[in-house]
C-alpha positions in Angstrom: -11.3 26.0 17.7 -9.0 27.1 15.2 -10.7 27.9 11.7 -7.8 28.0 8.8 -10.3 27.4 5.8 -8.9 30.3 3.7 -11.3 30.9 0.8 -14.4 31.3 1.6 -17.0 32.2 -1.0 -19.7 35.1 -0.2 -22.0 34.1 2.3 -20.3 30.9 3.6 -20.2 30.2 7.3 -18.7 27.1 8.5 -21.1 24.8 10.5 -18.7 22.2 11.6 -15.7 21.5 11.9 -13.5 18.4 12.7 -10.0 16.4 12.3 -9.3 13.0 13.0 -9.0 11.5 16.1 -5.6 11.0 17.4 -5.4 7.8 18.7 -6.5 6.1 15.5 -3.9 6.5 13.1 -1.8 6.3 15.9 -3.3 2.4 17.0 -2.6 1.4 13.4 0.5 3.0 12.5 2.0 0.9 15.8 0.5 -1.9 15.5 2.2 -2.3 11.7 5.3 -0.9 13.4 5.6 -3.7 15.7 5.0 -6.1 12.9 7.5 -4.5 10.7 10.3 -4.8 13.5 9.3 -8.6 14.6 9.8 -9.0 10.4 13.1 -6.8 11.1 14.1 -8.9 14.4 13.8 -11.9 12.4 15.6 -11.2 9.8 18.5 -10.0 12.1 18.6 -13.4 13.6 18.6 -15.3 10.3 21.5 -13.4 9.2 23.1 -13.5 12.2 22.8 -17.3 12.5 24.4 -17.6 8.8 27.6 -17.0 10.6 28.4 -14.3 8.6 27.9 -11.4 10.9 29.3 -10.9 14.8 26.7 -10.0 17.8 27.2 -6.2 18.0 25.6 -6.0 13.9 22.5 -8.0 14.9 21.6 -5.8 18.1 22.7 -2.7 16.0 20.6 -3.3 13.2 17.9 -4.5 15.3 18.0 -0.7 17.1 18.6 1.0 13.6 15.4 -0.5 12.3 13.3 -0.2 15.4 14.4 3.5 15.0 13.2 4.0 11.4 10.1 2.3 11.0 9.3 3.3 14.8 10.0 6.7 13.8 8.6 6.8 10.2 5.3 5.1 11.4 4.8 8.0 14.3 5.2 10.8 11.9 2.8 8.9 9.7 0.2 8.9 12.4 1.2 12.3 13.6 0.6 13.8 9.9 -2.7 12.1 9.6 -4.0 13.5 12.9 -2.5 17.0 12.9 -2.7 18.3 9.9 -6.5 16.9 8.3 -9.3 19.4 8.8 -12.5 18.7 8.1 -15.1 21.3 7.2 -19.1 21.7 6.6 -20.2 24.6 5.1 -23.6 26.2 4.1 -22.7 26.1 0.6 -19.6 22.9 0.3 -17.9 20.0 2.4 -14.2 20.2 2.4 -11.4 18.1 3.7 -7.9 19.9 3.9 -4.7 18.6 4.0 -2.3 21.5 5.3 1.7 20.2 5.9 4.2 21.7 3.3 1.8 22.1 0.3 -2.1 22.5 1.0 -4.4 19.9 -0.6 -8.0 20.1 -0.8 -11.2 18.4 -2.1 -14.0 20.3 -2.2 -17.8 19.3 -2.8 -20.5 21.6 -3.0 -23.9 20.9 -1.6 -25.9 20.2 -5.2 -22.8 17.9 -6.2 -23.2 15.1 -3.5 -25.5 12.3 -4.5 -25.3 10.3 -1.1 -23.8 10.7 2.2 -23.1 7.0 4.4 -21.8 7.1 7.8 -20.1 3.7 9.0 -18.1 2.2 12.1 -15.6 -0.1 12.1 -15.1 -2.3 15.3 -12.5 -0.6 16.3 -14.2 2.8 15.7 -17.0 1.1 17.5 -14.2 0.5 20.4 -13.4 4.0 20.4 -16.9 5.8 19.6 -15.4 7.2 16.2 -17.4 7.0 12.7 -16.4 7.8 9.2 -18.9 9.3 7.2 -18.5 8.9 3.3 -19.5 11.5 1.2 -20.2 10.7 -2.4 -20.9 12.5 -5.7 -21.9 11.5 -9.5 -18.0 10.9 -10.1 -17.0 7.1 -10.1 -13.4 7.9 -8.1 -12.1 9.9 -5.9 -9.1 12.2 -6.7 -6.7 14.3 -4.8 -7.8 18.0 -5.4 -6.2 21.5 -5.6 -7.6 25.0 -5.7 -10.9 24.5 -5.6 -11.9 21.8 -8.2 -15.1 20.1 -7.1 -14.5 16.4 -8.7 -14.5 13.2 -6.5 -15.8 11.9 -3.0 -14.4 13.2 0.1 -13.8 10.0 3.3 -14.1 12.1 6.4 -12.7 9.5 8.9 -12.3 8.7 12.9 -14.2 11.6 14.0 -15.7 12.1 17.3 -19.4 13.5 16.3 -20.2 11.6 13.0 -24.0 11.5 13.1 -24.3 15.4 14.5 -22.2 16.1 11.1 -24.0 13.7 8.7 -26.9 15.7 10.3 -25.7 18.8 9.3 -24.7 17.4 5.5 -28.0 16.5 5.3 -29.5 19.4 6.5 -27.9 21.3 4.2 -28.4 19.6 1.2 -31.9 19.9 2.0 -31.7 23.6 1.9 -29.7 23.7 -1.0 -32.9 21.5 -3.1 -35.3 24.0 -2.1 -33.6 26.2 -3.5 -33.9 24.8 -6.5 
């Protein structure tokens, strides 16, 4: 397990950490893919059957457009799944976003109010949960550097009670500190 989590504060040691499950993004990306390119395919044929166009330009922009969105959709997937980390911490929860820029959001343990864990049916399928993390603030915000504002959707991952277990843990230990 490769940790990247960069700045750490004094005495932080990371309990946990996770990124989302391939497959997911992957099943969805495709799936609107193919919808996309049936909508693509369809709209070849209509022009096509205007009489306006010869054969080769409806197969040709048929291939050009499975090729973008087929393309477009895998990186989409591939982004999603490869370059999300999530992180618990003795002192925070973080989710990073590291590609060409790094984005993070960042909660510390006496910020979160609530902490939900949920599966979808397809997550269900696939033995996945999401666990929501929530604080005082009323939306959610893409963070840099630090700041400590928003909630934080740690999705698709494999171990989603052990991790809401160790949120909770930890904000337990934070309150008695208190």
């Amino acid at each position: 397990m490769i940790q990247i989590l960069t700045e750490k504060l004094a005495g932080e040691k990371i309990l946990q950490e996770s990124s989302p499950n391939r497959l997911s993004p992957l099943l969805f990306l495709y799936t609107l893919g193919l919808i996309l390119l049936s909508m693509a395919f369809i709209l070849s044929y209509v022009i096509y059957n205007l009489g306006e166009t010869d054969p080769n330009t409806f197969f040709i922009s048929s291939f050009i457009g499975f090729l973008v969105v087929g393309l477009a959709m895998i990186l989409k997937a591939e982004s999603k799944a490869r370059f999300v980390k999530y992180y618990v911490t003795n002192k925070r929860v973080i989710k990073e976003y590291r590609f060409l820029t790094m984005n993070k959001k960042i909660i510390k343990h006496d910020e979160i109010t609530d902490v939900k864990i949920e599966q979808s049916g397809t997550e269900r399928m696939f033995n996945k949960h999401t666990i929501h993390v929530f604080t005082a603030s009323k939306r959610g915000s893409r963070i840099k550097r630090g700041s400590t504002i928003g909630n934080i959707r740690i999705s698709w991952i494999n171990n989603g009670p052990k991790m809401k277990e160790k949120i909770l843990n930890q904000l337990e230990i934070s309150a008695s500190k208190f």
